[in-house]
C-alpha positions, 0 to 999 in steps of 0.5 A, a space after each residue: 500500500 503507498 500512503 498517499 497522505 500523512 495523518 500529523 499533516 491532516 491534523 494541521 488542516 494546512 493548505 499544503 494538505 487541503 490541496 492534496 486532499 483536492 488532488 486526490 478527490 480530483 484522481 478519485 473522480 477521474 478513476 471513477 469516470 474512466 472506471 464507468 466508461 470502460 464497464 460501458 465499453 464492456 457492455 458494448 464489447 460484449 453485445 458484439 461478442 455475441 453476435 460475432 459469435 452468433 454469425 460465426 456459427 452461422 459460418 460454421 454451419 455453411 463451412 459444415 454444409 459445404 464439406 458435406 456437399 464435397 464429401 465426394 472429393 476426400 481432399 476438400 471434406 476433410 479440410 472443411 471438417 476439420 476447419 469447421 471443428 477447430 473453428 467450433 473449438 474457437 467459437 466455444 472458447 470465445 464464448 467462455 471469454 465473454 463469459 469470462 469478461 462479462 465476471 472479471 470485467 464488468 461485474 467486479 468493476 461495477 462493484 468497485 465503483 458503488 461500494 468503495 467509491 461511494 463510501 469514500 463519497 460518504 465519508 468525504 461528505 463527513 469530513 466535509 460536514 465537520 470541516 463546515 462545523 469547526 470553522 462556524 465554531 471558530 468565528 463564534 468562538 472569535 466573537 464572543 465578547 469579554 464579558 460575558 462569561 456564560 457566551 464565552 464557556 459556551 463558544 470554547 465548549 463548542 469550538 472544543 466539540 467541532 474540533 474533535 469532531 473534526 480531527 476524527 474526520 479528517 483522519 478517518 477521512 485520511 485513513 479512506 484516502 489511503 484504503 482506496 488507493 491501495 485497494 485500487 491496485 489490488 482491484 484492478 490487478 486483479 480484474 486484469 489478471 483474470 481476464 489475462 486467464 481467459 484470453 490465455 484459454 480462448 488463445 490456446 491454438 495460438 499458444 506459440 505466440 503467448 509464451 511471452 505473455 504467459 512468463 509476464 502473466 506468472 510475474 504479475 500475479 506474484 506481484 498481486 499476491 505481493 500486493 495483497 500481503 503488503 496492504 495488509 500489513 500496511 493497514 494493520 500498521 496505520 491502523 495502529 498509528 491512527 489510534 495513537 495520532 488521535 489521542 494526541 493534540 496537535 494544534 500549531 501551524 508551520 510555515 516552511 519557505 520552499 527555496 531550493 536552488 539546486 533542485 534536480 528538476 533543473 528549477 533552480 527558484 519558483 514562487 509567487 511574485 509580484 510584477 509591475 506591468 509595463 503599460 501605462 497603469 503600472 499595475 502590480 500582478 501576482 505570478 509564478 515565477 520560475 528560473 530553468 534552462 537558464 530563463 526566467 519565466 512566469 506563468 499565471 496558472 499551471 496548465 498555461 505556457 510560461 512566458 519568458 521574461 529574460 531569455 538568457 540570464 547572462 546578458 541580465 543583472 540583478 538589484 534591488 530597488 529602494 526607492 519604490 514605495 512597495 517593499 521587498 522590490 528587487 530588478 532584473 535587468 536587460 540590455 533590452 527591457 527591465 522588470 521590476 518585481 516584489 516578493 512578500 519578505 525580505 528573505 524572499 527578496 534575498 533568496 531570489 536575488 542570490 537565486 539568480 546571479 548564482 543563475 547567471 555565474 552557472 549560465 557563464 560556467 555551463 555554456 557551450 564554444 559557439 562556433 560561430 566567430 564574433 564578426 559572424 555572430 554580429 553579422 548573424 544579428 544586425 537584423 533583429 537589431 533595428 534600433 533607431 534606424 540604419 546607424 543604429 542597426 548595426 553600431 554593435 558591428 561598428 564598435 566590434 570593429 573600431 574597438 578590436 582595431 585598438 592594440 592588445 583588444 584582440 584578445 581577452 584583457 583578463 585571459 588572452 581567448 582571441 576574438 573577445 566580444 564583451 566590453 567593459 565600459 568603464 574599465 576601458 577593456 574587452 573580455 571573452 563571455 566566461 571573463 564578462 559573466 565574472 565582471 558582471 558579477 563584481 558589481 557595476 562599482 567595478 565594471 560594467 560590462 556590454 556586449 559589442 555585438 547584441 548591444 547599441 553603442 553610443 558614439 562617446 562609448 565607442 571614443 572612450 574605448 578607443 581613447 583605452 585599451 587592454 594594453 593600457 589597462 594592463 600596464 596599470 593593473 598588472 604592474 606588478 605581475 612579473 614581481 610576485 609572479 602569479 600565474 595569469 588564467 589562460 582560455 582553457 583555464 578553469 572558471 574558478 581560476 579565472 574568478 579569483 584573478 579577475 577579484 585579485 586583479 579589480 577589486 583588491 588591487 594586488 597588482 598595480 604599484 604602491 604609491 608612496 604615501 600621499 595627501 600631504 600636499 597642498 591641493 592643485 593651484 593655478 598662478 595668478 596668471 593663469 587664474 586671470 586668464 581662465 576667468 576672462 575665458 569663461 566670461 567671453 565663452 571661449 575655449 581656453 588653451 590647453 596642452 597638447 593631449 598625448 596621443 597613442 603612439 607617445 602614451 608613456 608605460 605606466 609600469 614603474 613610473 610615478 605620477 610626476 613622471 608619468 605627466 613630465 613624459 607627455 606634456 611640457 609647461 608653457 613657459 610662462 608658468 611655473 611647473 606643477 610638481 605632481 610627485 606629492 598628488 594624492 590619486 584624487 588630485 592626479 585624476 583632476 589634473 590628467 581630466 584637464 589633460 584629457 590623460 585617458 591612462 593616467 586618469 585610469 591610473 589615478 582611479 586604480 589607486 583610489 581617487 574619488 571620481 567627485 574629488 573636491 579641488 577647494 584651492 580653484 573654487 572647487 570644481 571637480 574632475 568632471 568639470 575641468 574634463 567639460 572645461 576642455 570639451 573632451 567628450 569621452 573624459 566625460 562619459 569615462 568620468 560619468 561611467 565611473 560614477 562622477 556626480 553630472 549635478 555636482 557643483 563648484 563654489 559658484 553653484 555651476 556644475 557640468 552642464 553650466 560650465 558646458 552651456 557657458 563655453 558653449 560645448 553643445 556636445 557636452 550639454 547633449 551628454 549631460 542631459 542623457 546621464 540626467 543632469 539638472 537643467 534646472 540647477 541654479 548657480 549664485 546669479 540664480 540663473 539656471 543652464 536654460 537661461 545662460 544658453 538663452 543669453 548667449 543666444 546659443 541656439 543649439 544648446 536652447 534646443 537641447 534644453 528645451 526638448 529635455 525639459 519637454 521630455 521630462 514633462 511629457 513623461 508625467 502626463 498620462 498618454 504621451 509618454 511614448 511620443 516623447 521618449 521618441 523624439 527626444 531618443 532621435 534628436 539627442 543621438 542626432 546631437 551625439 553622432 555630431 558631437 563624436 564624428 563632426 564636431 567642428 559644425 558644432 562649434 562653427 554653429 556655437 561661435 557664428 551666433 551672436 547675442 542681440 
């Protein structure tokens, strides 16, 4: 007998039970209905048994006829007769077949339907009845008022009545449960053993082909008697554990929270969760979610086809959001949508969120070589990346092309596998797919990984990758390599090993060169010359004179140099000014003086030892890395700032930040920049004049447009139905702006100069 119930499980009336209590009502009532379609399909077999029969005597009869009319020809009266009679034994076995079924079959059947089923039906309806009873005494006994003592007595009395009367029934309810199964087996067992007999008796003249049949026959009946003699013992044996369980009382409830990540089922998380729909309304929804072969899917009931949310969790990441109003949210996020999700506690949220990067390191761990190369698979792509129109389509192949064009990015920054087709934008590197799921996993704090073939890539993107490179990176990050010599992971090396280069490498630095002890100089100070003349250029608008930018041919090897060193090798002081001694800089000052030098290595240097991104130079009016990078109009200094985490709304002491410096100098490019990364074009400096105003002063057409449009934008996206509208027009006139900004930017400054205030 297999128990399909548990009697301490009843007992906790828990919805775990009450649906097993439905499914197993369910396979009863579908046992039930097959059990009567198929004594009536005896019915009908047997009607026509007999008269097949009928008609074959019939046939016998002209085959007898027959032979007697030949019985001249002994050849052909003897064949006839002697197929007539072995016909006739056939007919007579299948008559006793029919008779045989019509026992086996029908009757036993038709037994087991009304009485078993049917006292399981009573016996449910029991159950049933002092369910209905206990949950009436329970909210009498929930409302009984304090003082009234005599109401009180009587509630507890009653509610202690429907209790026992309830546990009783659920547990000889249970008991019935059980019973039936088992006795199910045995029933149907056995009917089929006995009609198993009575086709091996009607085949008898064809015993040749049952001698297989007949080996299986003996199994299954010392199968049944296996059964027969287990059930009985079973029986005996929860009879007894049903009259121990129901003296006991057992009245607590346990919520137990399924999290299984390493399910066999290949599941690794399911439950319900709360989604945000898309639309409009932004409605929250209860679903079932699940994580398998590497997706993540949701279904609303369990018969529907599940709809896929992420279709590979290694071009997601996942985290958590709390700035919604609702608790426990968390996001997953997608190079082509994001969902927002709410589970119902705080453990849920985490076991969900660990659930799914461990999805995404297994995804990277498990994958297969894709034979296809990253050209070909980009090729394979620029179809279904339709973005934004011709341009957009294929700038995933176009920053593949110009990104791997750059020395050293051939090969993977952290493995050396040719062909790598992932970036990491704000490190300035490309790494294989098993090297980027690792970087992924570090956190976007240390990278932030893209792909260069399935994503769009923005023009400053692509200037900031190329203004890098593996081999620039390296030299800041491996410097020390050959020193302590740790062997670097190779393309077949395994995940585990790669992993732990890439964290010694990023996140605890081992290999980048000490500096010696720092941030006792004073900060950066500009001459009084110097000071006057960058004053009067930003009164004028006019671009101020910079050094020459060093170029890639003369980057200098960061390896064993020192930041003084590093700048003396690619830039001279102009003769009227003092020379800088950046040998004291603590890293923070180092990335504010590169930022002006538009230093891409230096800059990743000064970073690699710890500078704030949003370092405060309090000697010149404290203005920050990313101010002086818009001072200079270098676009990709910018976006690498932004992408390192530089605050685009920080300001100076006279309250301007970027995106004032930017409209004051009248670097289109730049406030088209700012405004994507979310700059507040509202921000008002110590004149109480915002960006809008200064551009409107300056009569600096362009920049009064890009302004304009974001804050129309920004309105748009408040009222109710126009979001969509808004969101287009502003996506094609910024990355109009953008495209301009990286490859024409002399039209920008032509338009910027040529207008004259009135």
């Amino acid at each position: 007998m297999t128990v399909k119930l548990d009697f301490e499980e009843c007992l906790k009336d828990s919805p775990r039970f009450r649906a097993a209590i439905e499914m197993v009502e369910g396979n009863v009532s579908e046992l039930e209905t097959r059990l009567e379609k198929l004594v009536k399909q005896c019915n009908s077999m047997l009607e026509a048994g007999k008269v097949y029969c009928q008609s074959s005597k019939s046939f016998v009869n002209g085959l007898r006829e027959l032979g007697h009319y030949c019985s001249e020809d002994s050849t052909m009266g003897d064949c006839l007769e002697k197929f007539s009679k072995k016909l006739s034994i056939i007919l007579s076995a299948q008559e006793e077949l029919i008779e045989a079924t019509q026992k086996s079959v029908k009757l036993k059947l038709q037994g087991f339907v009304k009485d078993d089923v049917k006292h399981f039906k009573d016996v449910r309806k029991e159950f049933e009845r002092n369910s209905e009873t206990l949950e009436a005494a329970l909210g009498r006994n929930a409302q009984a008022p304090r003082g009234k003592q005599h109401e009180v007595e009587e509630a507890s009395q009653a509610l202690l009545t429907a209790r026992r009367a309830f546990r009783s029934g659920a547990l000889d309810y249970v008991l019935e449960i059980n019973v039936i199964e088992s006795k199910k087996k045995t029933e149907i067992l056995l009917v089929m053993l006995s009609l198993m007999e009575a086709q091996a008796l009607f085949f008898q003249q064809g015993h040749q082909s049952l001698t297989e049949l007949e080996e299986y026959r003996k199994h299954l009946g010392d199968e049944h008697t296996k059964l027969v003699l287990n059930s009985a013992r079973e029986k005996r044996d929860m009879e007894q554990r049903h009259a121990a369980i129901k003296k006991k009382d057992m009245s607590y409830d346990d919520s137990v929270m399924d999290f299984n990540l390493d399910a066999p089922t290949g599941i690794a998380m399911e439950g319900y969760l709360y989604k945000r729909a898309s639309n409009a309304f932004k409605t929250w929804s209860r679903r079932w979610f699940s994580i398998q072969k590497n997706q993540l899917v949701y279904q609303k009931k369990f018969k529907e086809q599940p709809t896929v949310v992420v279709e590979d969790l290694r071009l997601c990441t996942v985290k958590p959001c709390t700035e919604q109003e609702r608790r426990f949210c968390f996001e997953v996020v997608s190079p082509a949508k994001s969902c927002l999700l709410q589970a119902d506690s705080e453990q849920q949220q985490q076991g969900w969120m660990s659930a799914v990067q461990n999805s995404i390191a297994s995804a990277f761990q498990e994958r297969r070589e894709d034979a296809l190369s990253p050209r070909e698979r980009c090729s394979s792509v620029s179809g279904i990346m339709n973005i934004g129109g011709g341009e957009q389509q294929n700038s995933g192949c176009k920053a593949l092309e110009e990104v791997q064009a750059i020395p050293g990015n051939g090969h993977c920054c952290d493995c050396r596998e040719p062909g790598p087709d992932w970036a990491s934008i704000n490190l300035g590197i490309t790494l294989c797919i098993t090297c980027s799921g690792i970087h992924r996993s570090l956190g976007v704090h240390f990278s932030k990984v893209r792909s260069l073939t399935l994503d769009s890539w923005e023009p400053e993107l692509v200037k900031l990758m190329c203004e890098l490179g593996n081999t620039a990176i390296n030299r800041i990050y491996e410097a020390r390599i050959e020193e302590i010599t740790i062997k670097k992971p190779h393309p077949s090396s395994p995940r585990q090993d790669k992993e732990s280069w890439i964290r010694s490498k990023y996140v605890e630095k081992k290999f980048i060169h000490k500096l010696p002890e720092t941030g006792r100089a004073p900060p950066l100070r500009r001459s009084s010359a110097r000071r006057n003349r960058a004053t009067t250029q930003e009164r004028e608008g006019t671009r101020p004179a910079l050094k020459p930018k060093p170029n890639r041919a003369t980057l200098p090897r960061l390896t064993g140099l020192t930041p003084s060193e590093i700048m003396k090798t690619t830039t001279a002081p102009p003769k009227d000014e003092e020379e800088e001694d950046l040998s004291g800089l603590h890293p923070g000052a180092l990335l504010y003086r590169s930022a002006t030098l538009q230093h891409f290595p230096v800059m990743a240097d000064a970073l690699a030892h710890g500078a704030d991104v949003n370092w405060v130079n309090v000697a010149e009016d404290n203005k920050t890395p990313l101010i002086q990078a818009a001072t200079v109009n270098s676009l990709a200094a910018c976006e690498f700032l932004l992408q390192n985490g530089a605050n685009v709304n920080q300001a100076d002491s006279d309250g301007r930040g970027p995106l004032h410096h930017a409209t004051i100098l009248g670097h289109t490019g730049l406030v088209c920049l700012f405004l994507k990364r979310g700059a507040d074009y509202n921000a008002k400096d110590i004149n109480e004049k915002d960006p809008i105003t200064i551009a409107v002063e300056s009569a600096n057409a362009d920049i009064v447009t890009l302004l304009r449009i974001a804050k129309m934008n920004k309105e748009m996206r408040e009222m109710d139905g126009f979001a969509q509208s808004g969101d287009e027009t502003y996506q094609d006139i910024f990355r109009d702006f953008s495209q301009m900004a990286s490859h024409n930017p002399e039209k920008l400054k032509r338009r910027s100069t040529d207008i004259k205030s009135p």
